[in-house]
N, C-alpha and C positions, 0 to 999 in steps of 0.2 A: 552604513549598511546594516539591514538589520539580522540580528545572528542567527543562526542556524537552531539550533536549541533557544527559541525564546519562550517558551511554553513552562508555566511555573509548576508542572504537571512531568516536567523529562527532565532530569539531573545530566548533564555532563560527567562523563567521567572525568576526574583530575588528571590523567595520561594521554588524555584526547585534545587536540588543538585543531580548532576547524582553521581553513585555510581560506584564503579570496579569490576571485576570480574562476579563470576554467581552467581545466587540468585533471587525465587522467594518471592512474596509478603506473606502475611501468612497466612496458611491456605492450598497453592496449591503446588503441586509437576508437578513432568514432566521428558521425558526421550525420546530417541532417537535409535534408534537399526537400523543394517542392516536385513532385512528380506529376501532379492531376487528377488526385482524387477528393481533394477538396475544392469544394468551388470557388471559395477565395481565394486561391492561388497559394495559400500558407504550407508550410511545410509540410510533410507527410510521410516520409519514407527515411527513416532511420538505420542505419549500420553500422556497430560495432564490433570489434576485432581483438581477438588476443594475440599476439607474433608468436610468442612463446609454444612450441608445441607441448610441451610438458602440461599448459594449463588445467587446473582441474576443478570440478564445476559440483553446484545441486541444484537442484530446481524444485518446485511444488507449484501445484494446478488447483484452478478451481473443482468445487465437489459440485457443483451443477449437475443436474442429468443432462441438459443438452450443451455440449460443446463445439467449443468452435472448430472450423475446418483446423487451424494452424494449433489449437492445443491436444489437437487427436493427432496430428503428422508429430508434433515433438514428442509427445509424450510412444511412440510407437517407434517411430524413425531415427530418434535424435539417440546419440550415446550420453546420457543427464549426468557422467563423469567426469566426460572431455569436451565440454561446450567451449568453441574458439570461438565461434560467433553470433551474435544474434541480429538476426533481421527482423526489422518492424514495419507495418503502416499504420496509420491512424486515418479516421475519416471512411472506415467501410470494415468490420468486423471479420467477413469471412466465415459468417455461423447461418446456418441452415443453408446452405448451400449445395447440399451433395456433392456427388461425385465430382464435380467439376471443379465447387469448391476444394476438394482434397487438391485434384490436380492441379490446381493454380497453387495452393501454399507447396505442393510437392515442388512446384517452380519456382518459385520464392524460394527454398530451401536450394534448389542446386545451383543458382543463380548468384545466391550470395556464395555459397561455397567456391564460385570458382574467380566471382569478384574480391572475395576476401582473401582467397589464395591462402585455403587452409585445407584444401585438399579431398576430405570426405563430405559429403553431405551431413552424413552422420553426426559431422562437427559444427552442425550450425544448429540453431535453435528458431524459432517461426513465431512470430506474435502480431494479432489484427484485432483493433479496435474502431468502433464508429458505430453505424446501422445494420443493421441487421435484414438477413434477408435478399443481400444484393451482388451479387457479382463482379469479384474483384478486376477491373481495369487491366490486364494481364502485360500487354503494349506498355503502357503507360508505367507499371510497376517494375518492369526488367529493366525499360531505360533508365527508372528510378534509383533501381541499383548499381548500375552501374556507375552514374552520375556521382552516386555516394561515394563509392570506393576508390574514384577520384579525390575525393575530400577529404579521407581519412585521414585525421590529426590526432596528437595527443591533447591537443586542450580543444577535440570536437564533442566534449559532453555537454555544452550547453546547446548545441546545435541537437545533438542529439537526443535530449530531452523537452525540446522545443517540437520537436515533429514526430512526438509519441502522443502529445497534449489532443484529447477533442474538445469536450466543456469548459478544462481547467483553467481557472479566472486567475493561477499564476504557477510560476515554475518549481516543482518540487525537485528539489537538486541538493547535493551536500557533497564538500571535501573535504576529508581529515584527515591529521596526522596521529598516527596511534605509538604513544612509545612500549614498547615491550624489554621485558630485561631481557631478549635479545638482542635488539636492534629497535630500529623505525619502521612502520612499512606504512604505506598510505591506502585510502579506505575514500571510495567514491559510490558514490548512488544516483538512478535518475528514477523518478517514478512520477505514472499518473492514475488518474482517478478523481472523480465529483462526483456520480453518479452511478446508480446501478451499485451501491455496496451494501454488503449484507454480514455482519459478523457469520463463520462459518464459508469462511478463506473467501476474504474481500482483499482484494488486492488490485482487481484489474491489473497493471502491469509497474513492475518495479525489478529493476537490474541492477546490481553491484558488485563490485570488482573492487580488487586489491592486488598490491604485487607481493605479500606472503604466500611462502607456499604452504599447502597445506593437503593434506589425502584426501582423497572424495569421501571417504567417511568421518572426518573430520567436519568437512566443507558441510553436510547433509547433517550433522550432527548440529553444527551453530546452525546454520537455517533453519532447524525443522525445531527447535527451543525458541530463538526470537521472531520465528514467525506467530508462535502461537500468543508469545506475549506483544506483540504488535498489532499486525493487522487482522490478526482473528478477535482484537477488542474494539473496532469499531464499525459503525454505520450509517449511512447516509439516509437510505430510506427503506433497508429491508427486504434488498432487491438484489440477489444472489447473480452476478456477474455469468454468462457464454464466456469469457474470455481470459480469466484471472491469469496472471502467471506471473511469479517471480524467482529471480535467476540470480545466485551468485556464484562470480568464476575468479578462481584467486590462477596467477599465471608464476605466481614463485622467480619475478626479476628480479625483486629486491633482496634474495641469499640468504632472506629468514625464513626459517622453517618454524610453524606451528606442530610441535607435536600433540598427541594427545596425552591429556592429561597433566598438562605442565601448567606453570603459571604463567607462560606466553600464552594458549589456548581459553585461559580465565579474564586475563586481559584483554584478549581480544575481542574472546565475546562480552566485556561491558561493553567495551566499545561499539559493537555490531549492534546489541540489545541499542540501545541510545537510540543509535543511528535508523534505526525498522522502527523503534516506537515515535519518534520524532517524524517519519515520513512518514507513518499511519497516523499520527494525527493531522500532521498539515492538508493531508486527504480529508477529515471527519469535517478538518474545520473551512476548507475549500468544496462541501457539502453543497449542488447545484442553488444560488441564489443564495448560501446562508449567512446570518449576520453572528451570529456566535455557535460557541463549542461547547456540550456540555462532556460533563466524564460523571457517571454514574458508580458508586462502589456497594457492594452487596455483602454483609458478610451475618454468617449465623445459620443454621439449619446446613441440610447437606449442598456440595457440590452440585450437585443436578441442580437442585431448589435456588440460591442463587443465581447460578447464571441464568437459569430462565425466567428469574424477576429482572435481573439486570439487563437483559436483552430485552422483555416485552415493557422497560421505561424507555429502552435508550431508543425502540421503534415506532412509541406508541404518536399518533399524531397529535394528541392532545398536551402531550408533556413537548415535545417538537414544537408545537405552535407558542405555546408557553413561552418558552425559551425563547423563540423569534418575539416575541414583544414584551419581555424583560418583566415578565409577570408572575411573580414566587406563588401560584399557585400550586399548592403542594398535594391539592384533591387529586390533582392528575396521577401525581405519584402516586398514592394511595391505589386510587383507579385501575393503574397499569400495573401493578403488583397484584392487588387482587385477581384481577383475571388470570395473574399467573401462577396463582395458589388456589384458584379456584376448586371446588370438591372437596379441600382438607378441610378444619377445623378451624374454625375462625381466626385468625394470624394476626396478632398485637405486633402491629410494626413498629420501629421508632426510624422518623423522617427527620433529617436537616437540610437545609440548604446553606451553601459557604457558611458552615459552623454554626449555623443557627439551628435550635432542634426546635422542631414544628408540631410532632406529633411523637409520642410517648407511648409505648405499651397501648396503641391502639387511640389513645384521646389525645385530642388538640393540646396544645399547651400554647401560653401566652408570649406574646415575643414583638419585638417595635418592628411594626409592618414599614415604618420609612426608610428604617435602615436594611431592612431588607431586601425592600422594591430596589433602593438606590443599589445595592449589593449586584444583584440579579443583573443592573444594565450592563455588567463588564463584558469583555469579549468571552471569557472563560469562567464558566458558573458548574459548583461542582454540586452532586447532591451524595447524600448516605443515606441506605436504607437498611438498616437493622432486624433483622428475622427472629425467631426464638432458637434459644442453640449457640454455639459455638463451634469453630472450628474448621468452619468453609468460610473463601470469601473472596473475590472476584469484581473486575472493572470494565466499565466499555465505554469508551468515548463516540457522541453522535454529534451530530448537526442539526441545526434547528430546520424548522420547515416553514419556508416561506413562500409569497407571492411569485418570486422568481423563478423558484422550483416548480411550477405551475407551466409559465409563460414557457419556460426552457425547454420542459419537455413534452409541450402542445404541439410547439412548433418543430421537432429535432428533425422530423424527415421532410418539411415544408422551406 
């Protein structure tokens, strides 16, 4: 099997042991069913559950201007402190919909509440991913739920992550055991995404759960740190998600309390850190059609200045194509930096590729282009790009761009 942290780019914490198989944290169930909104008949309707009333929860939404029906109903209806449940479909977004769209996730939301038997509305969370544009199957999505909340099991996260999936060419899923000098608690995720991501809250959709307990300002606190060092560092194709939304809800079975400010709270969040940047890359590198990954690092000049060279390499199509056919041309980089210091004063870069330095204080340098090309075919090809200055400094992991990413999304609503 291959492990969960394979990326020579994410360290493992030493207190962290991933685990096999399916199996949620304790306290929560979950399940997965086909309902009808895909035409292949594949899964589509997802339900997750905390038992635990006590549960406490954070969540963050895409920065889109236009959103989707179900991240305007959570983010307005939902209590984002006490999430017990979240309901999903995949296969039909829910975004531009109007009013009707509202009231169909307004359904979805009381539907799972009283299949999840958690009592308030308030207490469920609403997620819709697919096309855009079309009107959610309503018939079809209630049986859906109900069907689920038949299913509910503690080892139904792999079900459940299976029927969040639209493009995904594989299952992004993780279980750990995290030790803390208080106890054990375990740490589970399901998350999807290929497409439509845009550093500048890419996430499309990702939920995780643990049986620590912890205060919702605790909870909003590790979120809103390893979100920014996750999935706000990479990209697919620069294409700011309707739908994003990621949800962690700790239900406090396991009789360890995280407090703040302790070194349970520090442990945990490596462990959590890991766990978000390792699911944000398997997304960059699960990038619609891609055959590798790259991770861009930017450091020198100010913080603004960075990140905006590091984002206009890691979006540029030239540096993306590059990368799809294992070709260390480094003019790209050059190219895409330029444009993104464009109007300052001429900007002597220095460029490498996997430790190779390419270019120096603005001029070419010499370097064995075989070992380089050969370098560049791996799955994961990293580059550095050096500013004048010190002191800022900043990474984004993308996906290359290729022929598939084309065909995939010619055809998505055909």
């Amino acid at each position: 099997m291959t492990p969960f942290f394979a990326s020579r780019w994410i360290t493992k914490p030493d207190h962290v042991t991933e685990l096999p198989g399916s199996g949620l944290p304790q306290g929560f169930r979950a399940a997965g069913v086909a309902c009808g909104i895909k035409p292949s008949g594949a899964q589509d309707l997802a339900l997750l559950v905390s038992d635990v009333p006590e549960t406490t929860s954070a969540a963050r939404f895409t920065r889109s201007g236009v959103l989707g029906a179900p991240v305007l109903l959570t983010m307005e209806r939902s209590d984002l402190e006490h999430i017990r449940a979240v309901v999903v479909n995949s296969g039909n977004a829910n975004t531009a919909t109007g009013g009707m769209g509202l009231d169909n996730a307004a359904k979805m939301q009381g539907s799972a509440a009283i299949a999840a038997g958690v009592g308030s509305e308030r207490a469920v969370a609403v997620a819709s991913t697919g096309v855009i544009g079309v009107q959610l199957p309503m018939y079809e999505v209630t049986r859906g739920i109900m069907a689920a909340a038949h299913e509910l099991a503690a080892d139904g996260d792999q079900a459940f992550a299976a029927a969040i999936q639209t493009t995904d060419a594989f299952e992004k899923r993780a279980r750990l055991q995290v030790e803390l000098p208080s106890g054990t608690v375990n740490l589970t995720a399901q998350c999807k995404g290929a497409g439509m991501i845009q550093p500048g809250f890419a996430t499309l959709l990702v939920f995780v759960q643990t049986d620590a307990a912890m205060s919702p300002e605790t909870c909003d606190l590790l979120l809103g740190v390893t979100v920014k060092r996750s999935f706000e560092r990479i990209s697919v194709d620069g294409q700011l998600s309707t739908s994003d939304t990621v949800i962690l809800q700790a239900s406090g079975a396991s009789n360890i309390t995280i407090g703040p400010e302790t070194e349970d709270e520090l442990r945990f969040g490596e462990a959590l850190d890991a766990l978000m940047r390792q699911l944000a890359l398997l997304v960059a590198k699960d990038g619609e059609g891609a055959r590798r990954t790259g991770r861009v690092v930017v450091h020198g000049g100010s913080q603004e200045l960075v990140e905006s060279v590091a984002r206009a390499i890691a979006n540029s199509p030239l540096v993306k194509t590059a990368l799809y056919g294992g070709d260390p041309n480094w003019g790209r980089i050059a190219q895409a930096a330029g444009a993104a210091t464009a109007g300052l004063a001429p900007v002597p870069l220095d460029i490498a590729i996997e430790g190779v330095t390419v270019c120096a204080h603005g001029a070419a340098r010499p370097f064995d282009a075989a070992a380089l090309t050969e370098a560049v075919q791996r799955d994961e090809v990293q580059y550095e790009v050096g500013l004048p200055g010190d002191g800022a400094e900043t990474e984004v992991f993308f996906s290359d761009l290729g022929h598939e990413y084309v065909t995939i999304n010619a055809d998505y609503t055909t």
